[in-house]
ZADO-1210 file (C-alpha; in nm, 4 decimals, padded with zeros to 6 digits):
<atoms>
<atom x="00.0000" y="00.0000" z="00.0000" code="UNK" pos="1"/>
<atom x="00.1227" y="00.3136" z="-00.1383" code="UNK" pos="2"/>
<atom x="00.0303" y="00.6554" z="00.0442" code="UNK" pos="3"/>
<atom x="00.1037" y="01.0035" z="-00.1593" code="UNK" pos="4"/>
<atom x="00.0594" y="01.3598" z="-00.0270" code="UNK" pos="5"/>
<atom x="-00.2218" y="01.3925" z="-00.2337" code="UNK" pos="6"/>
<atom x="-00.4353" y="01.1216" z="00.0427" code="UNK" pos="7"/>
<atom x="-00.2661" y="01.3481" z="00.3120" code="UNK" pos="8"/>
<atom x="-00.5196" y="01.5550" z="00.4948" code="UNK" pos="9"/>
<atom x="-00.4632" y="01.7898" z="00.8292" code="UNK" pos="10"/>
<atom x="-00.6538" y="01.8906" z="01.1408" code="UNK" pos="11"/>
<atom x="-00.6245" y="02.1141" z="01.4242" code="UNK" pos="12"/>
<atom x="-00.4329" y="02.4717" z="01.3731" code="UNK" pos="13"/>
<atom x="-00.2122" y="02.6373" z="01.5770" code="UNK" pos="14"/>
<atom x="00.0004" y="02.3369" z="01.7517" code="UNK" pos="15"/>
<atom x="00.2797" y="02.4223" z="01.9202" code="UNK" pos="16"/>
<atom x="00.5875" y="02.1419" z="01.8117" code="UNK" pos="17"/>
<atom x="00.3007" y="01.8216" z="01.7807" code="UNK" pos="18"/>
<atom x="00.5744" y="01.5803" z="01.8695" code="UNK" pos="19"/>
<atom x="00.3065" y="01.3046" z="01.9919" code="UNK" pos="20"/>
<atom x="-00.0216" y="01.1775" z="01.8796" code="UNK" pos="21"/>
<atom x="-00.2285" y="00.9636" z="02.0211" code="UNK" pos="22"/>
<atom x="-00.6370" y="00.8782" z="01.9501" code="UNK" pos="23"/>
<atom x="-00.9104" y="00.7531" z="02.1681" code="UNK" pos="24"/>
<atom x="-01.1855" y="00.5123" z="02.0941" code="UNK" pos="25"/>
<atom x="-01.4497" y="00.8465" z="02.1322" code="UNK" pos="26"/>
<atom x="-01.2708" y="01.0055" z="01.7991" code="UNK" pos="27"/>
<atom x="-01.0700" y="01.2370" z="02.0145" code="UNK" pos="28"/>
<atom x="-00.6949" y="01.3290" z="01.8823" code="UNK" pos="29"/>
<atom x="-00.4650" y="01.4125" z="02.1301" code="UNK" pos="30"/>
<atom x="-00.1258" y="01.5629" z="02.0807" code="UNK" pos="31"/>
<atom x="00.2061" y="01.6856" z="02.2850" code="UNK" pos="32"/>
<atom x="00.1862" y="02.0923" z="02.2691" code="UNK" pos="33"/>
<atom x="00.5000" y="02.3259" z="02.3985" code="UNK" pos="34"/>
<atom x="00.2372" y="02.5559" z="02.5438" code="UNK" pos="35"/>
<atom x="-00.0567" y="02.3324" z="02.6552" code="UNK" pos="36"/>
<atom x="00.1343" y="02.0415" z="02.7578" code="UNK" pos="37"/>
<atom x="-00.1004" y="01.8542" z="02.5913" code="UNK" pos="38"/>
<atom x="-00.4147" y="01.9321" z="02.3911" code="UNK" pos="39"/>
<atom x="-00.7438" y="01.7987" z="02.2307" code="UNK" pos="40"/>
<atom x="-00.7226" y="01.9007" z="01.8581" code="UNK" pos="41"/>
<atom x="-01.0502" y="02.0898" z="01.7848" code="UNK" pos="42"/>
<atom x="-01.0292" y="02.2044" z="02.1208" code="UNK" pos="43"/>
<atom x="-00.9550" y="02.5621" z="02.2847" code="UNK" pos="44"/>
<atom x="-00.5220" y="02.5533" z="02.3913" code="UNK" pos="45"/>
<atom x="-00.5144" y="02.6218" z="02.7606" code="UNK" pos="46"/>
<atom x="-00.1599" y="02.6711" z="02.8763" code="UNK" pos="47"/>
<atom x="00.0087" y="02.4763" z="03.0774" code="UNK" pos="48"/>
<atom x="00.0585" y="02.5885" z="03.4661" code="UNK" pos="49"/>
<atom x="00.3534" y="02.5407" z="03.7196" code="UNK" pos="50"/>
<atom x="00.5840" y="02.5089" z="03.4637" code="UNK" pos="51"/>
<atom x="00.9664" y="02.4592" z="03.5138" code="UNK" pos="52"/>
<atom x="01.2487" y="02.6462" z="03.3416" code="UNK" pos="53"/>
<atom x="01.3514" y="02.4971" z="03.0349" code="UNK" pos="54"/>
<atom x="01.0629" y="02.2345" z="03.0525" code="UNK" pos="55"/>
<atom x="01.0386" y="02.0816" z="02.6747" code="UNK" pos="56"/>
<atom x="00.7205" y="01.9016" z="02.6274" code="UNK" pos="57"/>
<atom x="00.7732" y="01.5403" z="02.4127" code="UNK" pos="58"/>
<atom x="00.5594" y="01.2225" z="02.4290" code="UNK" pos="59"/>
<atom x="00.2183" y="01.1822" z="02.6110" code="UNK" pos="60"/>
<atom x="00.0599" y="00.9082" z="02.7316" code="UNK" pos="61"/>
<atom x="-00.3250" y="00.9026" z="02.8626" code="UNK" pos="62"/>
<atom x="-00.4281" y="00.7533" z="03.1886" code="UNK" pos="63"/>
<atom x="-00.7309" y="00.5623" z="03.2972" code="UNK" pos="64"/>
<atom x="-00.8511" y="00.8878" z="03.5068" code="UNK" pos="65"/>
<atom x="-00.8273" y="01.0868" z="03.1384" code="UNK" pos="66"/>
<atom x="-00.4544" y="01.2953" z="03.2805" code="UNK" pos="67"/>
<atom x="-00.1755" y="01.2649" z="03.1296" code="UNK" pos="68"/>
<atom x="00.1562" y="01.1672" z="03.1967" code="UNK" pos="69"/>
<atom x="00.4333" y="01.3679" z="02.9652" code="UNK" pos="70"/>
<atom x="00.8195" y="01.3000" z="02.8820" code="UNK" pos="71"/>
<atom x="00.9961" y="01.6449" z="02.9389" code="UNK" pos="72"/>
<atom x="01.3211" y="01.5894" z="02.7319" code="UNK" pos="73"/>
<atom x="01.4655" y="01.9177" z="02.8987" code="UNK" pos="74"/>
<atom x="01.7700" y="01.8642" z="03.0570" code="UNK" pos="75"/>
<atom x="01.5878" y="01.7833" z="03.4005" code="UNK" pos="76"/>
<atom x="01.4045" y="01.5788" z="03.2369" code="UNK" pos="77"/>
<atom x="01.1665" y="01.3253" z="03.4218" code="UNK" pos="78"/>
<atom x="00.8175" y="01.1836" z="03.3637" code="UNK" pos="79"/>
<atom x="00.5542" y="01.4762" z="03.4902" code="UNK" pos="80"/>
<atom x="00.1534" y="01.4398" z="03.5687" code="UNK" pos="81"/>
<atom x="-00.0849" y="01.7062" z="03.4156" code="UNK" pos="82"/>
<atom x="-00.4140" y="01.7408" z="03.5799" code="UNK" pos="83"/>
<atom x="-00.7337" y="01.8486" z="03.4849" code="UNK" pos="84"/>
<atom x="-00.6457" y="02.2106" z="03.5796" code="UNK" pos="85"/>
<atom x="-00.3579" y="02.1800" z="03.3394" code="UNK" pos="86"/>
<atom x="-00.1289" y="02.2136" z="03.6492" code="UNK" pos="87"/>
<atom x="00.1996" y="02.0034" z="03.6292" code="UNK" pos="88"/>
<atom x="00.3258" y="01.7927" z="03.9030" code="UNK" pos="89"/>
<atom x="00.6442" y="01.5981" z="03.9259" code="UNK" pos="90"/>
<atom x="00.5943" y="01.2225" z="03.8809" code="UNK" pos="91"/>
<atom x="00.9236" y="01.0056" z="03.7902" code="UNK" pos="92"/>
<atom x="01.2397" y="01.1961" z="03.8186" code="UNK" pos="93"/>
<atom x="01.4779" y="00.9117" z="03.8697" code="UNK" pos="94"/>
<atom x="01.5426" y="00.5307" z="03.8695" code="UNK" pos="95"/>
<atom x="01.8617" y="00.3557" z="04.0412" code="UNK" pos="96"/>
<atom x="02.0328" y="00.6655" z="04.1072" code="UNK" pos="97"/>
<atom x="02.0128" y="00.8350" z="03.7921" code="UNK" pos="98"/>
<atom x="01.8323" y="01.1114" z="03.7105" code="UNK" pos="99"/>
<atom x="01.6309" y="01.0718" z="03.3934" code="UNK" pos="100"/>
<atom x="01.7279" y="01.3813" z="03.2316" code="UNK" pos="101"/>
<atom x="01.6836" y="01.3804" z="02.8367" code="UNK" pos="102"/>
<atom x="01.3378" y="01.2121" z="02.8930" code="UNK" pos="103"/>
<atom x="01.1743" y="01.0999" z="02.5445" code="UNK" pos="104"/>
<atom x="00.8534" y="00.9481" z="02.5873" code="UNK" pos="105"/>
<atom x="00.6603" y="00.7696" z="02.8150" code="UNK" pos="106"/>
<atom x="00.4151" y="00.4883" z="02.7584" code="UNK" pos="107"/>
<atom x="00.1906" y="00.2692" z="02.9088" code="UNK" pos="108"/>
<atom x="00.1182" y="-00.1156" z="02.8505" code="UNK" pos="109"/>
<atom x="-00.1681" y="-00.2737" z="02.8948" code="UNK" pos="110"/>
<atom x="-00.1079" y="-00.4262" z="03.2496" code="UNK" pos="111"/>
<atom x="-00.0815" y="-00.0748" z="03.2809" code="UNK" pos="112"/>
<atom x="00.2917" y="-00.0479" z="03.3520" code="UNK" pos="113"/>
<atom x="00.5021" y="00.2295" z="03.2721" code="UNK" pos="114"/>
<atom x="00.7582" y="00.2635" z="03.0096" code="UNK" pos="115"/>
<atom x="01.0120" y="00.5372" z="02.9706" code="UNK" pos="116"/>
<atom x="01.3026" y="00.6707" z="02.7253" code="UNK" pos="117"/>
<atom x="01.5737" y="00.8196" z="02.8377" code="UNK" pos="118"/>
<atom x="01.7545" y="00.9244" z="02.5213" code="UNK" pos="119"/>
<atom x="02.1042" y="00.9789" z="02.6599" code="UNK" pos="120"/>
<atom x="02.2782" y="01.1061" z="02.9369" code="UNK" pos="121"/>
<atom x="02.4936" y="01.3754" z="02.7211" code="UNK" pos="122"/>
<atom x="02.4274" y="01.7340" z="02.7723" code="UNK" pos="123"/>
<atom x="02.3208" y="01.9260" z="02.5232" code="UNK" pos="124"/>
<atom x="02.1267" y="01.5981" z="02.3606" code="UNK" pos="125"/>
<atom x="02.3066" y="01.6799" z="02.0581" code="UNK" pos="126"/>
<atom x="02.6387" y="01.5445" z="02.1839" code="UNK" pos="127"/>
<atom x="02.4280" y="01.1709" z="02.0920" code="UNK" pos="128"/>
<atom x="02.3841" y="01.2876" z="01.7236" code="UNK" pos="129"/>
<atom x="02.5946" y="01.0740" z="01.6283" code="UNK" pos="130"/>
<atom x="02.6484" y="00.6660" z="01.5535" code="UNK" pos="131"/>
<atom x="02.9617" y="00.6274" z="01.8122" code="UNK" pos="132"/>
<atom x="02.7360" y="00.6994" z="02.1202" code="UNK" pos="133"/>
<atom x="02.5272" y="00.4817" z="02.2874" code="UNK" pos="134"/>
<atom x="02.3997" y="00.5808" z="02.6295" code="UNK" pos="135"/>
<atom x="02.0629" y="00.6035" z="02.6394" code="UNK" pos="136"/>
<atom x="01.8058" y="00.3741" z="02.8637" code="UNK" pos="137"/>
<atom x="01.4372" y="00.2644" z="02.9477" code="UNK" pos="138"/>
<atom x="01.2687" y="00.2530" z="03.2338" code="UNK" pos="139"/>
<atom x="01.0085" y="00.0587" z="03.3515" code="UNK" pos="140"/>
<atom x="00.7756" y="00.1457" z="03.6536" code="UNK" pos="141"/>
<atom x="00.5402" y="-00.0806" z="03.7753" code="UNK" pos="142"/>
<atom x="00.4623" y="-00.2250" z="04.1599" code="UNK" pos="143"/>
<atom x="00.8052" y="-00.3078" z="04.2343" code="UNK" pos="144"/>
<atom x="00.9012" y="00.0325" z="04.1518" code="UNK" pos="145"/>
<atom x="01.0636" y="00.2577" z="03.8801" code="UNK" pos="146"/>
<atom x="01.4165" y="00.0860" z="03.7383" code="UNK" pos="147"/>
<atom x="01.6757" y="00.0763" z="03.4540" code="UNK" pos="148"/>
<atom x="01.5787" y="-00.2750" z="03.2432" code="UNK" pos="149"/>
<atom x="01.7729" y="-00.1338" z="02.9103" code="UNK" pos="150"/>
<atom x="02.0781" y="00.0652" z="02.8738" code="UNK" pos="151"/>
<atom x="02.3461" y="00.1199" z="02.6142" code="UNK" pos="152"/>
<atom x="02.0744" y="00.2563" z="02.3193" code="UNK" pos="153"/>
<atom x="02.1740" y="00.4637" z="02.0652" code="UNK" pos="154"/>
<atom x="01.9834" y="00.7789" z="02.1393" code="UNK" pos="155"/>
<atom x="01.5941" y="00.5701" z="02.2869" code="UNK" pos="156"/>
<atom x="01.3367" y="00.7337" z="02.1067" code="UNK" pos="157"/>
<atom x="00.9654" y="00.5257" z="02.1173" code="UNK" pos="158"/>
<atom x="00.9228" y="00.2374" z="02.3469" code="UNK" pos="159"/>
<atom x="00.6481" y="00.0683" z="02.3248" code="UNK" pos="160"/>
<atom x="00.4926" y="-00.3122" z="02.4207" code="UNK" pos="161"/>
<atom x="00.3581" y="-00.5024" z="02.1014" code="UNK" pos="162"/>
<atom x="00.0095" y="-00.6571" z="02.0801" code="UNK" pos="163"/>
<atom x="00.1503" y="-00.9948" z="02.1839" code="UNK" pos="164"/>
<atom x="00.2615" y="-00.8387" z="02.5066" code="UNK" pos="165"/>
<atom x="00.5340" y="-01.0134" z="02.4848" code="UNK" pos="166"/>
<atom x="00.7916" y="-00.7595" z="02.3511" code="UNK" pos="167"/>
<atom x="00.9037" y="-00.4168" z="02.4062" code="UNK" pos="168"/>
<atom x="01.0037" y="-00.2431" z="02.0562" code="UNK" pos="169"/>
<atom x="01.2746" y="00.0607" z="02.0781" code="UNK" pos="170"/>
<atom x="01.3592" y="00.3352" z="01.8149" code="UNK" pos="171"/>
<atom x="01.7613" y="00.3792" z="01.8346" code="UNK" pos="172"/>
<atom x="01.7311" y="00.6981" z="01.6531" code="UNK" pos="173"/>
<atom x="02.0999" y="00.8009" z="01.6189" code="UNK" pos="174"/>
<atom x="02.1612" y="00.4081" z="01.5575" code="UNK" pos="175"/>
<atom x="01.9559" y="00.4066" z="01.3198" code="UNK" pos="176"/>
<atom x="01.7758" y="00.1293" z="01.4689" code="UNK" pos="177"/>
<atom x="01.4408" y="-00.0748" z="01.5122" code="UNK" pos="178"/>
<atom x="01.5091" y="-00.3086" z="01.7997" code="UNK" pos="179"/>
<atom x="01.3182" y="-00.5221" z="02.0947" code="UNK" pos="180"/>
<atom x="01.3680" y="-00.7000" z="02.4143" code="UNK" pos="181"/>
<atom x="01.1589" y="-01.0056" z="02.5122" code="UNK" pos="182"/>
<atom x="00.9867" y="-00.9288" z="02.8118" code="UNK" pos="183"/>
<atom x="01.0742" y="-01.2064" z="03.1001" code="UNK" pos="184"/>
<atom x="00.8600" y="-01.2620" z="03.3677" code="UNK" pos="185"/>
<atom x="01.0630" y="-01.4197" z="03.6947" code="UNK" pos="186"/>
<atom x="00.9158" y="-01.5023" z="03.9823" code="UNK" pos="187"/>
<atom x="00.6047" y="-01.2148" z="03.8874" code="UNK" pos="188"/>
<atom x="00.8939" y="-00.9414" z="03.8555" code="UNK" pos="189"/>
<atom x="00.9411" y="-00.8142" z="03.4933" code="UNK" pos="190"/>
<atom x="01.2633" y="-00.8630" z="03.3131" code="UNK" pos="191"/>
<atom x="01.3988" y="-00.7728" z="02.9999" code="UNK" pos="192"/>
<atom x="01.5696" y="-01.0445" z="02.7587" code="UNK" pos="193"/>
<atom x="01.9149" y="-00.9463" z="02.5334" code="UNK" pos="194"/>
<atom x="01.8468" y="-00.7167" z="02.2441" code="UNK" pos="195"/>
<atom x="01.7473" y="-00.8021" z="01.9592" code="UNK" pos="196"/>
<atom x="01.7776" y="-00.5885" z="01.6039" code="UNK" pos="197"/>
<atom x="01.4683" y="-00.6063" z="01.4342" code="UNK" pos="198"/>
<atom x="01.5566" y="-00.3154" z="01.1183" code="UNK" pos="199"/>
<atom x="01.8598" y="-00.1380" z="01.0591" code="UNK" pos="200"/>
<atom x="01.7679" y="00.1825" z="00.8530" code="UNK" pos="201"/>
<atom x="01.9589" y="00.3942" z="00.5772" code="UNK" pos="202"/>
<atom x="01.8849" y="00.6315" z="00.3005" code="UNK" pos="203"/>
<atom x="01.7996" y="00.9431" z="00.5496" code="UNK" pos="204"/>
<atom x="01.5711" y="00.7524" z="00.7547" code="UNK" pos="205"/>
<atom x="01.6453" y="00.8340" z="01.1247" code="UNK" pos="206"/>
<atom x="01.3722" y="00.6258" z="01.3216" code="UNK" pos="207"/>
<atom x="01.1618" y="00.8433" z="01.6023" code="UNK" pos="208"/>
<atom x="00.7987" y="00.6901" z="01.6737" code="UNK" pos="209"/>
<atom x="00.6094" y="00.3713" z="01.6101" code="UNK" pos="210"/>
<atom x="00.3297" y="00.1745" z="01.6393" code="UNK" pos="211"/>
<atom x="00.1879" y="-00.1469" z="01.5335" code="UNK" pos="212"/>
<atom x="-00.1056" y="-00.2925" z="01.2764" code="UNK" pos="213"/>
<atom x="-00.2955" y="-00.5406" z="01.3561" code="UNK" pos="214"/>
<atom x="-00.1106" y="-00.7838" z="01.1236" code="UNK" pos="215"/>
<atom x="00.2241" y="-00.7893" z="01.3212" code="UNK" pos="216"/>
<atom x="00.3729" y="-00.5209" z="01.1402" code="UNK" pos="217"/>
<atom x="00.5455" y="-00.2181" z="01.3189" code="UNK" pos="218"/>
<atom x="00.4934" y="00.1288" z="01.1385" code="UNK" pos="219"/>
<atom x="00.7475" y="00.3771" z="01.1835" code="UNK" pos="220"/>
<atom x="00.7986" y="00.7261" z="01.1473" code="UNK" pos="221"/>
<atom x="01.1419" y="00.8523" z="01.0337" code="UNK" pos="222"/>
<atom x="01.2027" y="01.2190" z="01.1448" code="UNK" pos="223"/>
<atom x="01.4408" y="01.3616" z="00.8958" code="UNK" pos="224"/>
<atom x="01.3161" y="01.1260" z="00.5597" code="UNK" pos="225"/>
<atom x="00.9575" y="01.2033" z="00.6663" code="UNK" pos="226"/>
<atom x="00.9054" y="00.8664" z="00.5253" code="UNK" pos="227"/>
<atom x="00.6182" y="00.6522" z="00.7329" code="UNK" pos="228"/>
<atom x="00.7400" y="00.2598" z="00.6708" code="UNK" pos="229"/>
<atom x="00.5782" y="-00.0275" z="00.7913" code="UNK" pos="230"/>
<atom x="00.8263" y="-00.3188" z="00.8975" code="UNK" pos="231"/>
<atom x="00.6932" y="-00.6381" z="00.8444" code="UNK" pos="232"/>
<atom x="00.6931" y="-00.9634" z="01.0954" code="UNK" pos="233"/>
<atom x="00.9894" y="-01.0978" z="00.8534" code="UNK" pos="234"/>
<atom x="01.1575" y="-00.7848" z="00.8662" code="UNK" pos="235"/>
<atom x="01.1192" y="-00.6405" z="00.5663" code="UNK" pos="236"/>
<atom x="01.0446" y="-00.2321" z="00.4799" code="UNK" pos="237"/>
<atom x="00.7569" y="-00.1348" z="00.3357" code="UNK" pos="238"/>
<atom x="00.7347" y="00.2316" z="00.2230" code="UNK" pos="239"/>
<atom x="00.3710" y="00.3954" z="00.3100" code="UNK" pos="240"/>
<atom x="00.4413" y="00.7067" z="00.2949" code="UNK" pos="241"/>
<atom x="00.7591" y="00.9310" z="00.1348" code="UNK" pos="242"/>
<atom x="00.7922" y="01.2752" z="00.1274" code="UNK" pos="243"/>
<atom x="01.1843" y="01.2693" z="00.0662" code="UNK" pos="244"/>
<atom x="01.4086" y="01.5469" z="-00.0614" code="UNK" pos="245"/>
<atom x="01.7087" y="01.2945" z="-00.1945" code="UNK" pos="246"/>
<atom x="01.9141" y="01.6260" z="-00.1513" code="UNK" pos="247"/>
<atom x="01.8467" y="01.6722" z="00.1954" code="UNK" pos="248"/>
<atom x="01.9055" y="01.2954" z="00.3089" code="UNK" pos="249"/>
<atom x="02.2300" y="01.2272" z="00.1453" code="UNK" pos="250"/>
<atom x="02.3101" y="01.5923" z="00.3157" code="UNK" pos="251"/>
<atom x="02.2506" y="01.4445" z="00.6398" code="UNK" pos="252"/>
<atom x="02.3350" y="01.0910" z="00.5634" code="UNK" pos="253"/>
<atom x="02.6852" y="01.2353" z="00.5113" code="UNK" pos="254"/>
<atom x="02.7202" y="01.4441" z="00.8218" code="UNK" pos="255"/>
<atom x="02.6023" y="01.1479" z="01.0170" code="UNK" pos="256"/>
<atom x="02.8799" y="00.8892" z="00.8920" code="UNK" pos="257"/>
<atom x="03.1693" y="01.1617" z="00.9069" code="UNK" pos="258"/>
<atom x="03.1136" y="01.3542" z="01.2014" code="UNK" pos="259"/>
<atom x="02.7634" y="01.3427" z="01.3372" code="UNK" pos="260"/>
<atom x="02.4158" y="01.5747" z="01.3419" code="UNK" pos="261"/>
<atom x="02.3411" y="01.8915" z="01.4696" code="UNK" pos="262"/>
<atom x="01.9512" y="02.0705" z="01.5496" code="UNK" pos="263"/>
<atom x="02.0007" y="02.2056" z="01.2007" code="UNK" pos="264"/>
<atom x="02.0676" y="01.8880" z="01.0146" code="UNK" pos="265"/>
<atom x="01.7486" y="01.7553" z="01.1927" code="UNK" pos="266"/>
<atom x="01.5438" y="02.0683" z="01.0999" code="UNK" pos="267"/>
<atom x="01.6623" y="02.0262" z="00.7228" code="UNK" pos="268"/>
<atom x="01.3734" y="01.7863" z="00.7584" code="UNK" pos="269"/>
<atom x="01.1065" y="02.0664" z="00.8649" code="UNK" pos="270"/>
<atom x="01.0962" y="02.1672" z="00.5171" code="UNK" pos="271"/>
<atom x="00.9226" y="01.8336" z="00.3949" code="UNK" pos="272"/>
<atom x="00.5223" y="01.8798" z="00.3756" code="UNK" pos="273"/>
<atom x="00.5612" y="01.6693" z="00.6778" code="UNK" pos="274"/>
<atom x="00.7372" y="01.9195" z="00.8609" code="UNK" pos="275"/>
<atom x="00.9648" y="01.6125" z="01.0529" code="UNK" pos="276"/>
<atom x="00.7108" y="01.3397" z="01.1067" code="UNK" pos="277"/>
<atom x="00.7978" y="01.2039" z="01.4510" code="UNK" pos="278"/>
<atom x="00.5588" y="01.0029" z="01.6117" code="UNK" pos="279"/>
<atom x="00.2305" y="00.7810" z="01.4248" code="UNK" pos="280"/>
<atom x="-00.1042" y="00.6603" z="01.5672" code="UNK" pos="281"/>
<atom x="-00.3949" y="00.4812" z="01.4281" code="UNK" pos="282"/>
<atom x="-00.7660" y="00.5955" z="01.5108" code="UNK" pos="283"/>
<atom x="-01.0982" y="00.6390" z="01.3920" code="UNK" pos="284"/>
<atom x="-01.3630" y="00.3586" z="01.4371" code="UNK" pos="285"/>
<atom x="-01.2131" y="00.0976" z="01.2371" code="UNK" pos="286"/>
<atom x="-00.8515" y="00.2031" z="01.3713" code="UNK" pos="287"/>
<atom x="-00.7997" y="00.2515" z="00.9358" code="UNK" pos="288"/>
<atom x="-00.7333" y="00.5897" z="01.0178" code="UNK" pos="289"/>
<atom x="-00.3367" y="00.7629" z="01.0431" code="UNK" pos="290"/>
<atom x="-00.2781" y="01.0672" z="01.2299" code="UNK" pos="291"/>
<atom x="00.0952" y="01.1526" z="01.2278" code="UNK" pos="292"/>
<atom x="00.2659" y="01.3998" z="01.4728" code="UNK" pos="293"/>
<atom x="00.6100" y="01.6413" z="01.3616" code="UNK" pos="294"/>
<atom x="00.8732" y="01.8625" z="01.5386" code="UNK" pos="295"/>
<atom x="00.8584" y="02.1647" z="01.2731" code="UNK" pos="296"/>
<atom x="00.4809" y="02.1993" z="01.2074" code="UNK" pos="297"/>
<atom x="00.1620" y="02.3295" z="01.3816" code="UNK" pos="298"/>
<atom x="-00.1243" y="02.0586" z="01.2465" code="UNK" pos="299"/>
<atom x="-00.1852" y="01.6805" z="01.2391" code="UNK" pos="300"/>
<atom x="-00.1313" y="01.5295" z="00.9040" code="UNK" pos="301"/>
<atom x="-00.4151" y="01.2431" z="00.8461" code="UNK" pos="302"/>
<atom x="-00.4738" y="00.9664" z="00.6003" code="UNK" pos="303"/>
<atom x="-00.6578" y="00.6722" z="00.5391" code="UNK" pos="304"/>
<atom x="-00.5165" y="00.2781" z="00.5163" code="UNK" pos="305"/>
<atom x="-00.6270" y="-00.0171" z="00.4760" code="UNK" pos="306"/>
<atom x="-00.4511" y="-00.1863" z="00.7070" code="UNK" pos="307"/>
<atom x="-00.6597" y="-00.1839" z="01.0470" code="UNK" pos="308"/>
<atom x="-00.3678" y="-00.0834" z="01.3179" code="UNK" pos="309"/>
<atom x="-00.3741" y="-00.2637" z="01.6843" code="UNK" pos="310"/>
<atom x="-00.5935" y="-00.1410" z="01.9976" code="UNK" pos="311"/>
<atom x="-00.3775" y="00.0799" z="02.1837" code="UNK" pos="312"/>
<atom x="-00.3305" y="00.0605" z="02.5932" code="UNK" pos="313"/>
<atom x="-00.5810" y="00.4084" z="02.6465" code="UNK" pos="314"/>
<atom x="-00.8220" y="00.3326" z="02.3666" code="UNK" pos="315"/>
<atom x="-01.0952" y="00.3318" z="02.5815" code="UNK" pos="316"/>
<atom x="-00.9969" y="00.5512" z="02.8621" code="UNK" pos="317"/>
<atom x="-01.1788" y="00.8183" z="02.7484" code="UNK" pos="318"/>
<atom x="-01.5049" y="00.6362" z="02.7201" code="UNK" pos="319"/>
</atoms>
């Protein structure tokens, strides 16, 4: 299944750096906002309260009591709790000692445990940029507590726990990566088995957020190619979407092999219709329905497929 621009359709006006989508079984479209924390699309943008210097807004995740829980990938990073007031509150701010600054997203499961991405523990973030460095993590929080069960990623973008519930899928953005852990249950405390690499990308395609069909396959969104491809179960890349400038990826596909990315390689990508796709979720009744989230724009781009895409942990939570 082939996707052009001309399918591509937007909602909602006025976003603030959408880096995170996410849809709800009632047709609402939720997305990350740099003033509003998070906000309905359609909706009026109340800004955020009790906000911290240098607080950065990235992925969202819904909870059963319809807050939200939000990755702040600032340098203090942490996991924070908005309320229905909009008010933020401090939530997860470290695991084993460490401080989870650089925090990328945050995601629940549907025993409703808590996954988070720490991206890397260089400061600026930009310092990981690059294919040499490898020190980012992912926490998981559940009734025995918040703790490190991954570490040595190349810059941990999306986490999330596949239909099966039986793995947990990683972006390694700056490794260019699609990769998973086997999740181990010993004696009713969660584990996490060896790595394993499930898609090693090229031609521009930096991997940033994912989901999954309901056919096993794992669609990701690539944040400087603004391509959308769906990896298969026998790990082969389909293309769904591509809106490409071959000038700008071999650009960046250079800088990354010789010396490594800055902002503005990343932002070369802004200037796709696509405006640096980051982050994909399926919705609408049928779950046949794409909305796609992006670092440089201020809408949600939307199309149809006919692959149906896999119930998501909050689906119904805001039933």
């Amino acid at each position: 299944m082939q996707i052009t621009m001309a399918d591509i359709e937007y909602i909602g006006a006025g976003l603030d750096r959408p880096e995170s989508v996410l849809a709800t079984s009632s047709g609402k479209i939720f997305s990350s906002d740099h003033i509003a924390g998070v906000t309905a699309i359609g909706s009026t943008k109340v800004p955020l309260q009790c906000v911290p210097k240098g607080f950065m807004p990235n992925g969202i995740a819904m909870l059963p009591n319809h807050e939200f829980l939000i990755a702040n990938l600032g340098i203090d990073g942490g996991v924070w709790r908005i309320d229905g007031d909009h008010k933020l509150h401090p939530f997860l701010l470290e695991a084993d000692g460490q401080s989870l600054s650089i925090t990328n997203f945050v995601g629940l499961d549907d025993a409703k445990r808590m996954w988070v991405s720490v991206s890397t523990r260089q400061i600026p973030r930009e310092r990981a940029f690059r294919k040499d460095i490898a020190d980012g993590f992912v926490v998981l929080m559940d009734s025995y507590g918040a703790r490190i069960v991954a570490d040595g990623l190349g810059f941990t973008n999306e986490c999330r726990v596949d239909p099966t519930g039986r793995w947990l899928y990683v972006n390694e953005t700056f490794s260019r990566r699609l990769s998973r852990f086997e999740i181990l249950n010993l004696d009713s405390r969660i584990t996490l088995g060896p790595k394993e690499i499930v898609y090693t990308f090229s031609d521009g395609d930096f991997p940033d957020g994912l989901t999954f069909d309901a056919e096993s396959g794992v669609w990701v969104a690539c944040v400087v190619s603004n391509r959308v491809v769906r990896i298969t179960s026998n790990g082969n890349r389909e293309v769904i979407l591509d809106a490409a400038d071959p000038a700008i990826t071999k650009i960046v596909d250079d800088r990354w092999r010789q010396e490594g990315l800055g902002r503005a390689d990343i932002a070369l990508g802004g200037e796709s219709p696509l405006r640096n796709v980051s982050s994909i979720a399926f919705g609408g009744a049928d779950l046949k329905t794409v909305y796609l989230g992006c670092l440089a724009g201020d809408r949600i781009a939307t199309f149809r497929t006919t692959i149906q895409g896999a119930r998501p942990a909050h689906w119904n939570f805001d039933t």
